[in-house]
N, C-alpha and C positions, 0 to 999 in steps of 0.2 A: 694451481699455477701451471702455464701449458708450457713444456719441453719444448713445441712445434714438429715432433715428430706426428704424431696426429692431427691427418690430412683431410680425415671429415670432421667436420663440425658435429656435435653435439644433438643440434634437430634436424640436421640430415639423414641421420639412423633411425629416428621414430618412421616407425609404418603409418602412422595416421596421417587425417588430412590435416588437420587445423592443431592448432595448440591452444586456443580459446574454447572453453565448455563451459553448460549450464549444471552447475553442480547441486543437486537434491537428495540430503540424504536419506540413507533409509530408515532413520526417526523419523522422519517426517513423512514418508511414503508411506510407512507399515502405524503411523497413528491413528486412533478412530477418528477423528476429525479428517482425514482426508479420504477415509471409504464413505463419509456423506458429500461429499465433494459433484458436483455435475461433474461430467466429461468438461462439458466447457468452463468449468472454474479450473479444471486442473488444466488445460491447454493454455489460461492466463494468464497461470501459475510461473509454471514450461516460462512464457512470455515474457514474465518478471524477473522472474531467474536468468534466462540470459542476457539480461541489459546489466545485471553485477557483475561489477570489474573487479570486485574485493576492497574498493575505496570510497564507492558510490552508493549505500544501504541507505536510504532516508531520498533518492530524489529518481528512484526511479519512476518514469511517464507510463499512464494510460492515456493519453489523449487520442483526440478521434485520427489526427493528420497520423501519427507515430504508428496506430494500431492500423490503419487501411492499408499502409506500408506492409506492415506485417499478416496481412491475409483477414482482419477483422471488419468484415462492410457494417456489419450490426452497430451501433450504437448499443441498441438496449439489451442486444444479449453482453454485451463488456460490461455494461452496467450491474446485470445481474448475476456476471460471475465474480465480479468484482465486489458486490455489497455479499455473496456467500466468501467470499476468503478474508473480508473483513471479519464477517461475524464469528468465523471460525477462528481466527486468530491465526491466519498464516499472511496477512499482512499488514503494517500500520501505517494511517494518512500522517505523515508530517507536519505539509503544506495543505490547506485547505484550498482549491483555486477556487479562482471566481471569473466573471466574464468583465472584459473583452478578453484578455489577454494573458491570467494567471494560469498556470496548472496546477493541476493535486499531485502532490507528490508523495509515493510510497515507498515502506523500509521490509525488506523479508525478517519475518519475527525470525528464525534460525540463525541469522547470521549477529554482529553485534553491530549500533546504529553508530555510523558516521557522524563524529561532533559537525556541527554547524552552525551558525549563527543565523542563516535563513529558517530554520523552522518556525512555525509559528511557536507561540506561546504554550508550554506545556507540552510539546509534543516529545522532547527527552523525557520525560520525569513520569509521561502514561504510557512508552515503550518498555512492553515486557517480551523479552526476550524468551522463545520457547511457549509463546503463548494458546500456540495452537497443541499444545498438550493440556490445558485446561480446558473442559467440556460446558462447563458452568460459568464461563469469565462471562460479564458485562461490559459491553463498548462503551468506551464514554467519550463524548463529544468531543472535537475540536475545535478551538476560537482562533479564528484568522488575526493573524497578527492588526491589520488594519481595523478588524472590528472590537478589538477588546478594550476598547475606552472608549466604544458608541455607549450611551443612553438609552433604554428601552423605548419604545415608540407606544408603545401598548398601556393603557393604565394602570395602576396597581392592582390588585386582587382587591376587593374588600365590600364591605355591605352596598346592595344594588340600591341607587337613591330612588324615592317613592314616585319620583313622575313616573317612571320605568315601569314600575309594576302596577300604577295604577292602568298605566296603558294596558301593559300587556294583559290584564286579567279582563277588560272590555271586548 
């Protein structure tokens, strides 16, 4: 509680510039998963990191308009630093987007994931927290909430019927 004898304020004595930071700890700096890391997955990284407020872990954007703002003209290098911190386990898709108008939405495995109701289907229940401390994890897919009571399009696996191979063996 303030007396009001105290005539600066509180962030008027910090020397720094800003009060907003991208916080990365150093578990996660000094793991083997991130010495295999590109430069530019870890610049992504950096990328992902500072769009967390502490409330928002599950809907942070790569998209192209967000990331050309941010200094990325590439498309496919975001792409391919983006599918390495996937496979590493320092980031997880939430939202699956799709086109015209969806984004993918990602959650930094370090921090813990923001409840939601927009995630797709499964996406709480295959975020593991700390993930990129396992070397050996397997990614496992995500189903867009829209797609997960589509029907396969594809026919079932099963014995090839004989018109098929009498053709193909002529």
């Amino acid at each position: 509680m303030s007396n009001g004898r105290n005539k600066v304020g509180k962030r008027n004595r910090h020397t720094w510039d800003g009060y907003e930071f991208a916080l990365i700890p150093h578990v996660v700096i000094d793991s083997a998963a991130y010495m295999q890391l590109t430069w530019q997955a870890r610049a992504l990284l950096v990328e992902l990191a500072r769009q967390f407020t502490g409330h928002n872990n599950g809907k942070l954007l790569l998209t192209r308009k967000y990331m050309e703002v941010r200094g990325w003209y590439s498309a496919g290098q975001v792409a391919k630093a983006k599918s390495q911190l996937e496979t590493l386990g320092f980031i997880h898709e939430t939202v699956k987007g799709c086109r015209p108008n969806k984004a993918s939405w990602y959650a930094l495995t370090w921090q813990p994931l923001a409840p939601d109701t927009a995630y797709d289907a499964g996406a709480f229940n295959l975020f593991r927290r700390g993930a990129y401390r396992d070397m050996n994890q397997q990614s496992t897919a995500l189903i867009p909430a829209d797609r997960a009571k589509r029907r396969e399009s594809a026919p079932p696996r099963g014995p090839v019927p004989k018109s098929l191979t009498r053709h193909a063996e002529q």
